[in-house]
C-alpha positions as CSV (number, residue, x, y, z in Angstrom):
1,X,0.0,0.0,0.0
2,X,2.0,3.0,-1.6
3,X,0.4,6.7,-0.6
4,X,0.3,9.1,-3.3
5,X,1.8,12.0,-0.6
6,X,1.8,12.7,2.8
7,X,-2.0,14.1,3.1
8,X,-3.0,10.4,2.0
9,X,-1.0,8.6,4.6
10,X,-2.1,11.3,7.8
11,X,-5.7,10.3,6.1
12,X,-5.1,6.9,6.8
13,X,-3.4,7.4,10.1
14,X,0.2,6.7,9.0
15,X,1.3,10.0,10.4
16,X,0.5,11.7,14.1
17,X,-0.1,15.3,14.3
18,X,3.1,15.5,16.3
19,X,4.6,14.0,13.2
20,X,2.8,16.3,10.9
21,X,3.9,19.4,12.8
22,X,7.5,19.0,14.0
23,X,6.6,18.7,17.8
24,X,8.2,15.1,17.4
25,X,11.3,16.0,16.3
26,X,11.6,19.0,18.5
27,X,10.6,17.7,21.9
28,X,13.3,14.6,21.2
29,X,15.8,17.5,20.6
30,X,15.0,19.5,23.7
31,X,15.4,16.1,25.8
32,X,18.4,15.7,24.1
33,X,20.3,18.9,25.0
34,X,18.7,18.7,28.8
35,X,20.2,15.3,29.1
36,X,23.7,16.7,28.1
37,X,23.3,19.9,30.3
38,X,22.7,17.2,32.9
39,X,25.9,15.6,32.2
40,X,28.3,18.1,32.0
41,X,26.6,19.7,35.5
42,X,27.5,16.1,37.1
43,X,31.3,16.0,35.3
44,X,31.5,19.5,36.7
45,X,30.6,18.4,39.9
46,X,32.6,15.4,39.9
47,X,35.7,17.1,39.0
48,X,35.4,19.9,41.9
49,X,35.3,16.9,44.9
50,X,38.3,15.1,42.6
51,X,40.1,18.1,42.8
52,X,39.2,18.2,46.7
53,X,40.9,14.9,47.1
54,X,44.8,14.2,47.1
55,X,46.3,11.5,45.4
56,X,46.3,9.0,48.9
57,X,42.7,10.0,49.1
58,X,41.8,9.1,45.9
59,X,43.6,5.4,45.9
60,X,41.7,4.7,48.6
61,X,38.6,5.7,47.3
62,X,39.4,3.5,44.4
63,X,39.8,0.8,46.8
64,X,36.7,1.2,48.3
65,X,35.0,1.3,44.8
66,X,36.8,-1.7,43.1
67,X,38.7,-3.4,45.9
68,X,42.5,-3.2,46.3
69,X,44.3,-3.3,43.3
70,X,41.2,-3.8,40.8
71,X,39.7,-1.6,38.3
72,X,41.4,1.9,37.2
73,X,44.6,0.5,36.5
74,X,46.0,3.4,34.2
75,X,45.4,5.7,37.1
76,X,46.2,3.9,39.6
77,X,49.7,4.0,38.0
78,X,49.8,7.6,37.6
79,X,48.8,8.3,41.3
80,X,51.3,6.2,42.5
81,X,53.8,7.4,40.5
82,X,52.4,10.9,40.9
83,X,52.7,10.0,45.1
84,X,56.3,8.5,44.5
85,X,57.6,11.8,42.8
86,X,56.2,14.2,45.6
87,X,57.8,11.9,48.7
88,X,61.1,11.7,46.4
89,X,61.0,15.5,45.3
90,X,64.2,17.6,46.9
91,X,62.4,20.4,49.6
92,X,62.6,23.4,48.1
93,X,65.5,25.5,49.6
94,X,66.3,29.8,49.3
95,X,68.9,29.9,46.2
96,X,72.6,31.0,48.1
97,X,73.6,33.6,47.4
98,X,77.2,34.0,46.3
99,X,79.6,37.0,45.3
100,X,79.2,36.1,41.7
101,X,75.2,36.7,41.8
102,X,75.9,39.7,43.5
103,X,77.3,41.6,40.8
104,X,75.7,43.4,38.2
105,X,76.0,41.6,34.5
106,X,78.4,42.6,32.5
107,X,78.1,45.6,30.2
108,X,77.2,44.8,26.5
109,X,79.9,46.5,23.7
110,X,78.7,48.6,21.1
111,X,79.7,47.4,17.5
112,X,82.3,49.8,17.3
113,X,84.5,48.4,20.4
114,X,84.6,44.9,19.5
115,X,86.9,43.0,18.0
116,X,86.1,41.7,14.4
Protein backbone atom coordinates (compact mmCIF):
# COMPACT_ATOMS: atom_id res chain seq x y z
CA UNK A 1 0.00 0.00 0.00
CA UNK A 2 2.00 3.02 -1.64
CA UNK A 3 0.40 6.65 -0.61
CA UNK A 4 0.35 9.09 -3.34
CA UNK A 5 1.76 11.98 -0.64
CA UNK A 6 1.84 12.68 2.76
CA UNK A 7 -2.01 14.07 3.15
CA UNK A 8 -3.03 10.42 2.00
CA UNK A 9 -0.96 8.58 4.60
CA UNK A 10 -2.05 11.34 7.82
CA UNK A 11 -5.66 10.25 6.12
CA UNK A 12 -5.06 6.93 6.83
CA UNK A 13 -3.43 7.37 10.14
CA UNK A 14 0.18 6.68 9.05
CA UNK A 15 1.34 9.99 10.41
CA UNK A 16 0.53 11.70 14.10
CA UNK A 17 -0.09 15.27 14.35
CA UNK A 18 3.05 15.48 16.28
CA UNK A 19 4.59 14.02 13.19
CA UNK A 20 2.76 16.29 10.95
CA UNK A 21 3.91 19.39 12.80
CA UNK A 22 7.48 19.00 14.03
CA UNK A 23 6.56 18.74 17.75
CA UNK A 24 8.17 15.15 17.42
CA UNK A 25 11.32 15.99 16.33
CA UNK A 26 11.57 19.02 18.51
CA UNK A 27 10.61 17.73 21.90
CA UNK A 28 13.27 14.60 21.23
CA UNK A 29 15.79 17.53 20.56
CA UNK A 30 15.03 19.52 23.75
CA UNK A 31 15.42 16.08 25.78
CA UNK A 32 18.41 15.73 24.15
CA UNK A 33 20.35 18.94 24.99
CA UNK A 34 18.68 18.74 28.78
CA UNK A 35 20.17 15.28 29.13
CA UNK A 36 23.71 16.66 28.06
CA UNK A 37 23.26 19.85 30.31
CA UNK A 38 22.67 17.18 32.94
CA UNK A 39 25.92 15.59 32.16
CA UNK A 40 28.29 18.07 32.00
CA UNK A 41 26.65 19.67 35.48
CA UNK A 42 27.52 16.11 37.10
CA UNK A 43 31.28 16.00 35.25
CA UNK A 44 31.53 19.50 36.68
CA UNK A 45 30.63 18.39 39.91
CA UNK A 46 32.64 15.37 39.94
CA UNK A 47 35.68 17.10 38.97
CA UNK A 48 35.39 19.91 41.87
CA UNK A 49 35.27 16.88 44.92
CA UNK A 50 38.27 15.08 42.63
CA UNK A 51 40.13 18.09 42.76
CA UNK A 52 39.17 18.22 46.65
CA UNK A 53 40.90 14.92 47.12
CA UNK A 54 44.78 14.18 47.12
CA UNK A 55 46.27 11.48 45.43
CA UNK A 56 46.30 8.95 48.93
CA UNK A 57 42.68 10.00 49.11
CA UNK A 58 41.80 9.13 45.86
CA UNK A 59 43.59 5.40 45.86
CA UNK A 60 41.71 4.74 48.64
CA UNK A 61 38.57 5.71 47.35
CA UNK A 62 39.36 3.47 44.44
CA UNK A 63 39.81 0.78 46.76
CA UNK A 64 36.69 1.16 48.32
CA UNK A 65 35.01 1.25 44.76
CA UNK A 66 36.83 -1.65 43.06
CA UNK A 67 38.70 -3.43 45.88
CA UNK A 68 42.53 -3.22 46.34
CA UNK A 69 44.26 -3.31 43.31
CA UNK A 70 41.22 -3.80 40.77
CA UNK A 71 39.70 -1.62 38.26
CA UNK A 72 41.43 1.89 37.25
CA UNK A 73 44.63 0.45 36.46
CA UNK A 74 45.97 3.37 34.24
CA UNK A 75 45.42 5.73 37.13
CA UNK A 76 46.20 3.90 39.61
CA UNK A 77 49.66 4.01 38.04
CA UNK A 78 49.79 7.59 37.62
CA UNK A 79 48.79 8.28 41.31
CA UNK A 80 51.34 6.23 42.49
CA UNK A 81 53.84 7.42 40.54
CA UNK A 82 52.43 10.89 40.93
CA UNK A 83 52.67 9.98 45.14
CA UNK A 84 56.32 8.51 44.45
CA UNK A 85 57.57 11.78 42.79
CA UNK A 86 56.21 14.19 45.60
CA UNK A 87 57.76 11.85 48.65
CA UNK A 88 61.10 11.74 46.37
CA UNK A 89 61.00 15.53 45.29
CA UNK A 90 64.24 17.62 46.94
CA UNK A 91 62.36 20.36 49.61
CA UNK A 92 62.62 23.40 48.11
CA UNK A 93 65.52 25.54 49.63
CA UNK A 94 66.34 29.84 49.28
CA UNK A 95 68.92 29.90 46.16
CA UNK A 96 72.57 31.03 48.09
CA UNK A 97 73.59 33.65 47.39
CA UNK A 98 77.24 34.02 46.35
CA UNK A 99 79.61 36.98 45.28
CA UNK A 100 79.25 36.10 41.69
CA UNK A 101 75.21 36.66 41.80
CA UNK A 102 75.86 39.69 43.50
CA UNK A 103 77.31 41.60 40.78
CA UNK A 104 75.66 43.38 38.24
CA UNK A 105 75.97 41.63 34.49
CA UNK A 106 78.44 42.64 32.52
CA UNK A 107 78.07 45.56 30.24
CA UNK A 108 77.16 44.84 26.47
CA UNK A 109 79.92 46.51 23.74
CA UNK A 110 78.72 48.61 21.10
CA UNK A 111 79.74 47.43 17.52
CA UNK A 112 82.31 49.80 17.31
CA UNK A 113 84.47 48.37 20.36
CA UNK A 114 84.57 44.88 19.49
CA UNK A 115 86.90 43.05 18.04
CA UNK A 116 86.12 41.74 14.38
Amino acid sequence: MAFQNKAEATKAGWFSRRHVDGTAAREHLQHVERRRDDKKAAAAERAIERAQRSDEQQLKRLDRMFGAGQGANKERARLAKRILDQRNAPKEQPPKVTETSKMSPPKKRSKETRRG
